[in-house]
C-alpha positions in Angstrom: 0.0 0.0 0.0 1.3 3.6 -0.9 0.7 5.9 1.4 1.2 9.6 1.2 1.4 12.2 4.0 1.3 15.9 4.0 2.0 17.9 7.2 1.7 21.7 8.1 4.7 22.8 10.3 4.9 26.8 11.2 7.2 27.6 14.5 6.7 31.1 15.2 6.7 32.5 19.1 4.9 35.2 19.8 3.7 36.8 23.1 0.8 36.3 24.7 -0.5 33.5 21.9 -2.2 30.4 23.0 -1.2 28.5 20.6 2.0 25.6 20.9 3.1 27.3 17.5 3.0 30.4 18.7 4.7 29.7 22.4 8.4 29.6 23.3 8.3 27.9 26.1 6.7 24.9 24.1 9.6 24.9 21.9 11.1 21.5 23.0 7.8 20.0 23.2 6.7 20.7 19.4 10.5 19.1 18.4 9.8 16.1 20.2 6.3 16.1 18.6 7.4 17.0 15.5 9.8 14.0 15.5 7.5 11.7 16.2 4.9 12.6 13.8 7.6 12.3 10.9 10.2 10.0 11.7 8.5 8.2 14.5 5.2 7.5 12.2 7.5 6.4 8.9 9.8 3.6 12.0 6.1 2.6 13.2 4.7 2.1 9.9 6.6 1.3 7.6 7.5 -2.8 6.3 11.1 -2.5 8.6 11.7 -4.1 12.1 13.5 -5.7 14.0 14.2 -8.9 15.6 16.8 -10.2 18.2 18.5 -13.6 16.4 21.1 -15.9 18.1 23.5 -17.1 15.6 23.8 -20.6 17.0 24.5 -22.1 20.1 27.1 -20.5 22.0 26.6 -18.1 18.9 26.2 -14.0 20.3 22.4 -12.7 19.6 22.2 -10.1 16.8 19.6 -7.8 15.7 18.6 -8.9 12.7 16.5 -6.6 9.9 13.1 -7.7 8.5 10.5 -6.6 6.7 6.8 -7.4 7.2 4.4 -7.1 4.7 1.8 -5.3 6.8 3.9 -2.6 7.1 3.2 0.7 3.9 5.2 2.1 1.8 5.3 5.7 3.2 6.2 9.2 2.0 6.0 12.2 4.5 6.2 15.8 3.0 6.6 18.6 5.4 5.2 21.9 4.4 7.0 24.6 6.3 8.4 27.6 5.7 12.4 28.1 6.1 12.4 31.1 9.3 9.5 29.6 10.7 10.9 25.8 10.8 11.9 23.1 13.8 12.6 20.9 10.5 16.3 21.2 10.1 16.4 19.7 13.7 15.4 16.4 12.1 17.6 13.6 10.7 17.6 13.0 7.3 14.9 10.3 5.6 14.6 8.8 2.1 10.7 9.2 2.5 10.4 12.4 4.0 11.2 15.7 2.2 10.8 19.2 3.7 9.2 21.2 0.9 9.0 25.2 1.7 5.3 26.6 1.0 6.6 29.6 -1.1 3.5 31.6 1.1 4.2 34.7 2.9 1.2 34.5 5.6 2.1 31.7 7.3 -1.7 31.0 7.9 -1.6 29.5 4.8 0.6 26.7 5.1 -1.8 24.5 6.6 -3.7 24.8 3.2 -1.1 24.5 0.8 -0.4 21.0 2.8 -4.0 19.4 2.4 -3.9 20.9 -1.4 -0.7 19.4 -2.4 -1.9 15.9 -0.6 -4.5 16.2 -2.8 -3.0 17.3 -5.8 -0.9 13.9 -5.9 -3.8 11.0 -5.4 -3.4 9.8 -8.5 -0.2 8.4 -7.1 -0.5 6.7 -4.2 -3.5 4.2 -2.7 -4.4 6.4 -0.1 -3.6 10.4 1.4 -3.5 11.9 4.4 -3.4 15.2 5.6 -2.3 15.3 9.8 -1.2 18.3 12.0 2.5 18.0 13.1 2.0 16.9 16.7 -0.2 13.4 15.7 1.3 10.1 16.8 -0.1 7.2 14.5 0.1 4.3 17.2 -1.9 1.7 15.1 -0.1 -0.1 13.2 -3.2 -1.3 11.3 -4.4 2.2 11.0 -4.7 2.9 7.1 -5.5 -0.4 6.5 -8.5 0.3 8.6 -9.5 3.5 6.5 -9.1 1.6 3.2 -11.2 -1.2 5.0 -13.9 1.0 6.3 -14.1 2.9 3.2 -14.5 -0.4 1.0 -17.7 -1.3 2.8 -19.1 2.3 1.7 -20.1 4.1 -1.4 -17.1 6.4 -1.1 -19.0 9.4 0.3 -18.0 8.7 4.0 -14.9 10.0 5.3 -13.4 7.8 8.6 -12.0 10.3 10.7 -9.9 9.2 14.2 -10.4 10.5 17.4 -7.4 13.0 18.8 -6.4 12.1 22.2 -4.2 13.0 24.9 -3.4 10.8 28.4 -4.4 12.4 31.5 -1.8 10.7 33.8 -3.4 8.2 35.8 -6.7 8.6 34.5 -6.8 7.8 31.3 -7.4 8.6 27.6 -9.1 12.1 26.8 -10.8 12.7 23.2 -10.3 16.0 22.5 -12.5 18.6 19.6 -15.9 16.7 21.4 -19.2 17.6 20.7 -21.6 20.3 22.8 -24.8 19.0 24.2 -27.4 19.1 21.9 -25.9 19.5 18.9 -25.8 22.5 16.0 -28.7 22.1 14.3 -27.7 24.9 12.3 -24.9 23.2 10.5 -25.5 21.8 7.2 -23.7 18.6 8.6 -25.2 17.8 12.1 -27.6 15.9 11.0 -27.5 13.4 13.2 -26.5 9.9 11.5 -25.0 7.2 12.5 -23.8 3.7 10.8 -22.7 0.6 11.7 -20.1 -1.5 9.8 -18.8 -4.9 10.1 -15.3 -6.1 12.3 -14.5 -9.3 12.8 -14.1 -8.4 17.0 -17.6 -6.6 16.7 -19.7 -4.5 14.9 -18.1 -0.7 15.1 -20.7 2.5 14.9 -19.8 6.0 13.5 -21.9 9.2 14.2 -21.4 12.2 12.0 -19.9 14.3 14.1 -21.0 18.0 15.3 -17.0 19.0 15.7 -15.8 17.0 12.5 -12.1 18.7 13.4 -9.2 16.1 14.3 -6.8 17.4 12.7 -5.9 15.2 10.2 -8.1 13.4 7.2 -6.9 10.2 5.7 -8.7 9.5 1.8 -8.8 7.0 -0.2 -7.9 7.6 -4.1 -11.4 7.2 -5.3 -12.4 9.9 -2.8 -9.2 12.2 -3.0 -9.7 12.6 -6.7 -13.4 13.1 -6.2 -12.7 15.9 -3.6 -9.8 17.6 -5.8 -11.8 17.9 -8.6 -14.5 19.4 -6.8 -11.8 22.5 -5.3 -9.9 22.7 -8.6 -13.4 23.9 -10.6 -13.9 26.0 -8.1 -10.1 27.5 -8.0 -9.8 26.5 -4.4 -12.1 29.3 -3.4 -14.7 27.7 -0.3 -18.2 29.5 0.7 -17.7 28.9 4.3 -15.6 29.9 6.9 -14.6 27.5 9.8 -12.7 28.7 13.0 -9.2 28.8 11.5 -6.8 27.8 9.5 -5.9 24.1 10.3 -9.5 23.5 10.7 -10.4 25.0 7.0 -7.2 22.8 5.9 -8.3 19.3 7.3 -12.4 18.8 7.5 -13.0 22.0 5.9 -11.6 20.7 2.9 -14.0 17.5 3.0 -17.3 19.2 4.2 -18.9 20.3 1.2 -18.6 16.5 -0.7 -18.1 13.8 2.0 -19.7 12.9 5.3 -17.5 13.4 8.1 -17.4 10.0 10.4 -15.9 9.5 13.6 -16.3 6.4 15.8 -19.1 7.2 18.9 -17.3 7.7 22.3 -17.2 4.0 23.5 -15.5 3.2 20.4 -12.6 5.6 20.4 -10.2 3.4 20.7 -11.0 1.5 17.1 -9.6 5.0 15.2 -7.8 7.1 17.2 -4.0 9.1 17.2 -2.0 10.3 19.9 -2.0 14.6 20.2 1.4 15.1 21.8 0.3 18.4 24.2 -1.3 18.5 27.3 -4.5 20.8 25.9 -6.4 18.8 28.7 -5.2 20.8 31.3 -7.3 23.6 30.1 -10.6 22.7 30.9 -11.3 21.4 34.1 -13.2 18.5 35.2 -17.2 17.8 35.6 -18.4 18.0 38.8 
C-alpha cells in the first residue's frame, strides 16, 4: 500500500498567543512532537523491524532486519516555511522531504499542505493530511481506513479521534461535541452507521465537531474531492474557525460525510496529540 502524508509545520513564538506554535516555552515540546509525527510515524509504519536472532549455540544474539508485509510504503512531506521551521532539527529520511510553501502568511501553510496531498492521489493508494503533533500508534491504522471505506459508497470519510493521556486517569478525546448539537450546520444531521469487524460491529456518528486534525482519503475519494476544489479555484463559501481546521475537514465538508467512531468506540480510530491541551478545561463536577 502507498501511502502519502502531507504535514503543516509553522514555529513562530509570539507573546501572549495560546497556541503551541506560537509559544516559546513549548519549543522543545513541538520538536519532540514534531519527531514523532515524521520519523517516528515512517519507523512505526513502515514494512522495517527488528528482531533479536542468536547465531547458533554458543553463537552471540544479533539484531537482525526484516521486513513485514503489513507494514506501507510511506512518503512524508513537510510543508514549512524556512524562518519559521523546527525541521532542520530532524535527521535526514529517504521518505520524508521538507518542501518550503513559497506563502508569505504563514496562515496558509496548513492549506497549501492538504492541497498538495490532494493534488498527488493519483499516485498513491491512499492520502492523508495530519497536523505536526499526531502520533499514529496503530499499526493497522490505514488499513482500517481503506477497509472501512470499501464497505461504503465512497461518500464517508473515517476520521480518528485525537487524544491525549491524562496521567493516571486515562485517555481524553479532544474537539468533542456540545450537548445538543448544532442544528444549524449543514452537517449535524445526526446519523450514525454501523459496519462490520470481525471483533464486533463498530458504529460512526457524524460528528458536530468533524475537526481532528488530520483526514486520511482513499484515491477514489481524493480525486473526487480535488476535482471538486480545482473547478472552483480552491475558493470555499464557508468559513470555519481557523486555518488548520479550513485545511483538514474543511476541505472534505462540502462533498463527503464526516465520520468518527461514537465515544465508546474511540479506541478503534484514534491518534495520539502530543500536548497536554487537557489541562485547560477542568473537570465535571
Amino acid at each position: 500500500m502507498r501511502v502519502l502524508l502531507t504535514i503543516p509545520h509553522v514555529f513562530a513564538p509570539k507573546e501572549g498567543s495560546l497556541y503551541s506554535s506560537q509559544t516559546e516555552a513549548k519549543r522543545q515540546l513541538k520538536q519532540q512532537a514534531l519527531q514523532q509525527a515524521t520519523l517516528g510515524n515512517l519507523a512505526r509504519l513502515g514494512p522495517q523491524h527488528w528482531i533479536h536472532a542468536s547465531l547458533g549455540l554458543r553463537q552471540p544474539v544479533v539484531t537482525r532486519q526484516l521486513t513485514t508485509e503489513l507494514g506501507v510504503e510511506l512518503t512524508i512531506q513537510i510543508y514549512t516555511p524556512p524562518g519559521a521551521s523546527l525541521a532542520g532539527e530532524l535527521a535526514t529520511h529517504p521518505q520524508l522531504k521538507c518542501i518550503d510553501p513559497a506563502v508569505n502568511e504563514l496562515t496558509r501553510v496548513p492549506e497549501i499542505a492538504s492541497r498538495r496531498a490532494l493534488e498527488q492521489a493519483a499516485d498513491y493508494d491512499l492520502i492523508g493530511y495530519i497536523e505536526d503533533d499526531l502520533l499514529i500508534e496503530d499499526p493497522d491504522f490505514f488499513h482500517k481506513i481503506l477497509y472501512l471505506e470499501s464497505l461504503t459508497d465512497g461518500s464517508y470519510a473515517f476520521l480518528p479521534h485525537r487524544c491525549e493521556i491524562i496521567p493516571d486517569r486515562g485517555d481524553v478525546i479532544l474537539s468533542g461535541d456540545p450537548d445538543g448539537g448544532r442544528p444549524d450546520l449543514f452537517w449535524d444531521t445526526g446519523e450514525t452507521i454501523e459496519l462490520a469487524w470481525p471483533l464486533g460491529n463498530k458504529r460512526f456518528y457524524r460528528a458536530t465537531n468533524p475537526h481532528s486534525g488530520c483526514y486520511f482519503l482513499s484515491r477514489r475519494q481524493a480525486l473526487k474531492v480535488l476535482e471538486y476544489w480545482q473547478t472552483r479555484e480552491w475558493k470555499a463559501n464557508f468559513q470555519l474557525s481557523g486555518p488548520l481546521e479550513q485545511a483538514g475537514s474543511g476541505m472534505l465538508l462540502p462533498l463527503l460525510k464526516l465520520m468518527k467512531p461514537i465515544p465508546q468506540h474511540y479506541r478503534f480510530l484514534m491518534l495520539r496529540h502530543q500536548d497536554e491541551l487537557w489541562k485547560r478545561h477542568k473537570f465535571e463536577d
